[in-house]
N, C-alpha and C positions, 0 to 999 in steps of 0.2 A: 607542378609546384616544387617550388625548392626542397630539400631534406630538411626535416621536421627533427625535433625534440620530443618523445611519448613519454608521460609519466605514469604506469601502472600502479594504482595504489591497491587493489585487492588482489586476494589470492590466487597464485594462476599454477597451473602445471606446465609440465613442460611442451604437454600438446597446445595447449593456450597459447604457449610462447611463439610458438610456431604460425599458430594460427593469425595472430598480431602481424608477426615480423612478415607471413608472407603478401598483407593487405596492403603495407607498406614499405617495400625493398628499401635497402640501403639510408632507412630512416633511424635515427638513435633512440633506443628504449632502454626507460630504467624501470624493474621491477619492484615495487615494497609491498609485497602481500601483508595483509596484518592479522594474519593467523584469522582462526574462529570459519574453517573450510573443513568440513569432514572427509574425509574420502578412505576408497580400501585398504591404500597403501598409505599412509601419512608421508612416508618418504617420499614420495609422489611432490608433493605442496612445497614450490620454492619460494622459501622463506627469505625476507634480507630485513636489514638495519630498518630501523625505526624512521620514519619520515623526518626530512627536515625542513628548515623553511629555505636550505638553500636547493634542495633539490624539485624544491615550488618555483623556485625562482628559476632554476633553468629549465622549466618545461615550456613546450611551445602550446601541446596537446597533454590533455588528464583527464583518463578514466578511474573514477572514485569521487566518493564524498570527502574532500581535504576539510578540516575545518576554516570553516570561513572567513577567519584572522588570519589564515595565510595567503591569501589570495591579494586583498588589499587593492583591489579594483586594476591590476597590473595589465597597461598594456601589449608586455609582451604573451601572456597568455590570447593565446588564437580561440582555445575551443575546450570546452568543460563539458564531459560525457558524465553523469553521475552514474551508480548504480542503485539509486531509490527512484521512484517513479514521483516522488515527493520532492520541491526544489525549495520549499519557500527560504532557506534560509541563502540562498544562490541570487534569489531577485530582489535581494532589499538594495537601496540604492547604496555604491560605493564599495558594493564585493566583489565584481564584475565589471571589467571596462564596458564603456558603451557597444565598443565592437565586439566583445568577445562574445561568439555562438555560445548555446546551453543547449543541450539534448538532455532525455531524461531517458530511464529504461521500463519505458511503458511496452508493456508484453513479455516481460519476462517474470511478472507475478501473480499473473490474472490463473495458472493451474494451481500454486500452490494454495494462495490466498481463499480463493475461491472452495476451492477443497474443505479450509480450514472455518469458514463460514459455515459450510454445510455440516460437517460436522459438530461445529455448536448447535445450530440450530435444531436438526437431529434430538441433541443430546437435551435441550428443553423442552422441546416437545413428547418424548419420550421419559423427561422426569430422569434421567440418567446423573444428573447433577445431585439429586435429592438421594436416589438409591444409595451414589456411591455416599454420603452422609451417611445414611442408614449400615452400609456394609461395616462402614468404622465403627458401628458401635455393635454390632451384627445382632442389627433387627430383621426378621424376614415377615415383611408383614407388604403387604399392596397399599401403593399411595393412591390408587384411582385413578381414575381417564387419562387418556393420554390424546394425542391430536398427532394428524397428518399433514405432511406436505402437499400431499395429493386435494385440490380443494380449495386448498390456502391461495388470498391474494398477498403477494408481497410485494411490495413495493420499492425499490432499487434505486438510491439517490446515487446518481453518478453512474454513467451506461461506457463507462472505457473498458479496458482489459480486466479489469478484476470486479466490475459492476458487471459488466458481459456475459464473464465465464459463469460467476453467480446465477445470472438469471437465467441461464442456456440451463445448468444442472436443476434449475426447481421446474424452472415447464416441463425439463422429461422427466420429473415424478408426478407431475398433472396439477401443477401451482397457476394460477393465475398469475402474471408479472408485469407490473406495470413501471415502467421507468420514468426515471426523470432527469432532465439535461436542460445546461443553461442553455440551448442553440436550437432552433429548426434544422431538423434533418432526419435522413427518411429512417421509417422505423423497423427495427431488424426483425426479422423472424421470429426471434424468443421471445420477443414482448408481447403483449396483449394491446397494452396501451402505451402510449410515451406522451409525456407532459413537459412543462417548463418548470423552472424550480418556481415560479413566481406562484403556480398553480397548487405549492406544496397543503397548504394549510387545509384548501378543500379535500384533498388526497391521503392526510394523514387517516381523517375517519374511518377509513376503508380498508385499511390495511390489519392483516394478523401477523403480518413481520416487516418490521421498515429496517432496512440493511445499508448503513449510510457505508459509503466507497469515495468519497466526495476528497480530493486534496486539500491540504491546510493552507487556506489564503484566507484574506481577509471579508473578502465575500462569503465565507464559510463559518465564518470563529463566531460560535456563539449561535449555531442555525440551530439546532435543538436542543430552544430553550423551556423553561417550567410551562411557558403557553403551550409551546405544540406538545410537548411530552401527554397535556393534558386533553389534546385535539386527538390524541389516538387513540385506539380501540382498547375497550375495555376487555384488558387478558391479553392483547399482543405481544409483540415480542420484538425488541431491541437489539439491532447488530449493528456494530462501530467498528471498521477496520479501516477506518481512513488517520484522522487526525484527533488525539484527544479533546482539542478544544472546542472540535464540532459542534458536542455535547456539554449539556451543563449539567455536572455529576453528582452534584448537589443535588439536582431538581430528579435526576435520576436515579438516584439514591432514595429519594422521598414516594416515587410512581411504584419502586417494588417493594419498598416495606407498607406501602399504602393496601398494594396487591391490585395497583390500577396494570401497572404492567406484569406478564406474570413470569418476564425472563429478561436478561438480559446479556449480550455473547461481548466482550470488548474486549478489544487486543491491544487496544490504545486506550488512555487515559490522561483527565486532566487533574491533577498535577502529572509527571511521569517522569519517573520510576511514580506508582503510588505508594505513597506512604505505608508502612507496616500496621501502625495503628487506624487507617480511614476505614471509616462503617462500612464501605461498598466490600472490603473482604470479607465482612459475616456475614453477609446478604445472601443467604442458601440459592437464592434463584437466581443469583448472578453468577457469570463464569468468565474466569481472571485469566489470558494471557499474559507475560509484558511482552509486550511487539514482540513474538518469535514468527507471527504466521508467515510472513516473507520473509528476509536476509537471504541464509543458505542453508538453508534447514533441510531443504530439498534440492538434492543435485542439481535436477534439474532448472531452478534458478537460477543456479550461478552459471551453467552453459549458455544459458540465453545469452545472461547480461554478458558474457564473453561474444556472442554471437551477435550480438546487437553491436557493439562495437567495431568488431570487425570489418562488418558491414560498410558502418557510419567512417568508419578510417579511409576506406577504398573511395568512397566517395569524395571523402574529404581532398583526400589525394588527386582525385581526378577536377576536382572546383563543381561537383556535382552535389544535389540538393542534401541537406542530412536527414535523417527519422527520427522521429520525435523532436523536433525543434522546439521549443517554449516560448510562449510568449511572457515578456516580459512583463507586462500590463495586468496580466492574469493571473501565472503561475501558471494556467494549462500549457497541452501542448499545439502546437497551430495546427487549423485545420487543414487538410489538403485542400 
C-alpha cells in the first residue's frame, strides 16, 4: 500500500510514538494528544496544538474519537480506529463515507470496566454505600444483613469484552452467570447459561444482579424500561456500564425509592452529565459514577487501545483483515 497519512488524536508517549511509526515505516503521522493521560512522569505525555478541521482533512487514517462534524462523510478518509468500544455516534448515516472502515477498541476495557463493576456491586451488597452515609454523620451503629456473590445468579446483558471479563470475575467468587447475546454461539466457560436478548423478560425474574454492558444502538435505547424494571427480583441489583439510554431512569429512580430494587451501580446515565439537582443523587442505595470506569483511568487501558492500533495499522498496511471491524447495520463488531 502506498504511504498513508496517520492522525493520532489521544495521548501518546514517546514509546507509543515508536510503537506507531515502527507498524507503519515511512508513513506520515501527526500527533494531538488531548491531555486528560496520567502517567509517573507527566513529561513523558507529548502534548500538541489542539485539533483542527484541517488536520481531519488531511488524514488518510485516525485513531481517536474526532467529533463527528469533522468528518462530514469524507472520502478521502480510509479508516476510523476509535478509542471507545462505543461507536454510535460514527454510524449514523452521513459521518462516514460508505467505504471508509470503522474498528472500535473492543478489549481494551473489559479489565478496567469490569473491575469497576464489581466493585460497586461488592459495595451494595455489603451496604458500603449506606456506611459511608452513616460515617459522615459518624453513626456507628449496624444496618443489618448483608448478601454474597457467592450464590448469587447474575445475569450479564451483552457477553463481549467487558460483559466477559464481568462474568468470568463473579463465577470465581461462586455466582451463578447466565448471559445474554443477540446471536447463537457457543457458550463460554463462565457462563452457566447463555440466552438471546429476545429471551430477556423471562430471565429478568431470576436474577439478584442484572449488569447491562450492552452498546448504545438503537436496538438497545429504551431496553430497561418501568415493565421489566418491574419483571425483576424483588431486592436485586441494577448495573448499567454501557449506554445511559439503555435505562429508563425515571422508572429506576421509582424501583429504589420503592425499595423493589435494593441497589443500583451506574456509570452511565440518561440525561449525561446528570443533572445536579435529579433525585437519582439522593437515592442512598444508588451509586453515581460519571463515565470514569473506562477512558484512562487505568494505564492500562490506554496501552491496549495503543496496542490494538498497532496491530490494526500493520494489517492495514499489509491489505490484511482488521479487529474489531463494525458493522454498520448494527453498531456491533463483526463476527469472525
Amino acid at each position: 500500500m502506498d504511504n498513508k497519512r496517520v492522525l493520532v488524536t489521544i495521548p501518546v508517549k514517546a514509546e507509543h510514538v515508536k510503537k506507531l511509526e515502527q507498524a507503519a515505516p515511512h508513513w506520515e503521522f501527526r500527533f494531538h494528544g488531548n491531555g486528560g493521560l496520567i502517567c509517573a512522569r507527566p513529561e513523558e505525555v507529548m502534548e500538541r496544538q489542539p485539533l483542527t478541521q484541517e488536520d481531519v482533512d488531511w488524514a488518510d487514517v485516525i485513531l481517536g474519537n474526532v467529533p463527528e462534524t469533522m468528518l462530514t462523510g469524507s472520502p478521502k478518509l480510509l479508516w476510523l480506529q476509535t478509542n471507545s468500544a462505543g461507536v454510535e455516534a460514527y454510524i449514523q448515516p452521513g459521518v462516514l463515507a460508505e467505504n471508509t472502515l470503522l474498528t472500535n477498541a473492543t478489549g481494551a476495557y473489559g479489565l478496567a470496566i469490569s473491575e469497576h463493576m464489581l466493585g460497586m456491586l461488592l459495595g451494595l451488597f455489603k451496604k458500603l454505600e449506606l456506611y459511608r452515609d452513616a460515617q459522615k454523620e459518624g453513626k456507628w451503629q449496624s444496618l443489618g444483613a448483608v448478601r454474597a456473590v457467592h450464590g448469587a445468579t447474575v445475569l450479564v446483558l451483552g457477553m463481549g469484552d467487558i460483559g466477559g471479563e464481568f462474568g468470568k470475575r463473579c463465577k470465581v467468587l461462586g455466582a451463578k452467570v447466565i448471559g445474554v447475546r443477540r446471536s447463537n454461539r457457543k457458550k463460554p466457560d463462565y457462563a452457566d447459561e447463555v440466552h438471546l436478548l429476545e429471551d430477556l423478560d423471562q430471565l429478568l425474574p431470576r436474577a439478584d444482579v442484572v449488569a447491562v454492558t450492552l452498546p448504545g444502538t438503537e436496538a438497545t435505547r429504551g431496553l430497561i424500561n418501568k415493565e421489566r424494571l418491574a419483571k425483576m427480583k424483588e431486592g436485586a441489583v441494577l448495573l448499567n456500564v454501557g449506554r445511559g439510554f439503555i435505562v429508563d431512569t425515571e422508572a429506576l429512580c421509582d424501583a429504589l425509592e420503592s425499595g423493589h430494587l435494593s441497589g443500583a451501580g451506574v456509570d452511565v446515565t440518561d440525561p449525561e452529565p446528570l443533572p445536579s439537582d435529579h433525585r437519582l443523587w439522593k437515592i442512598p442505595t444508588a451509586v453515581i459514577t460519571p463515565h470514569v470506569s473506562g477512558f484512562y483511568h487505568l494505564r492500562e487501558t490506554h496501552e491496549r487501545i495503543v496496542e490494538i492500533f498497532a496491530e490494526n495499522l500493520e494489517h492495514f498496511r499489509n491489505g490484511e483483515p482488521l479487529r474489531n471491524q463494525v458493522d454498520f447495520s448494527t453498531g456491533y463488531r463483526k463476527l469472525p
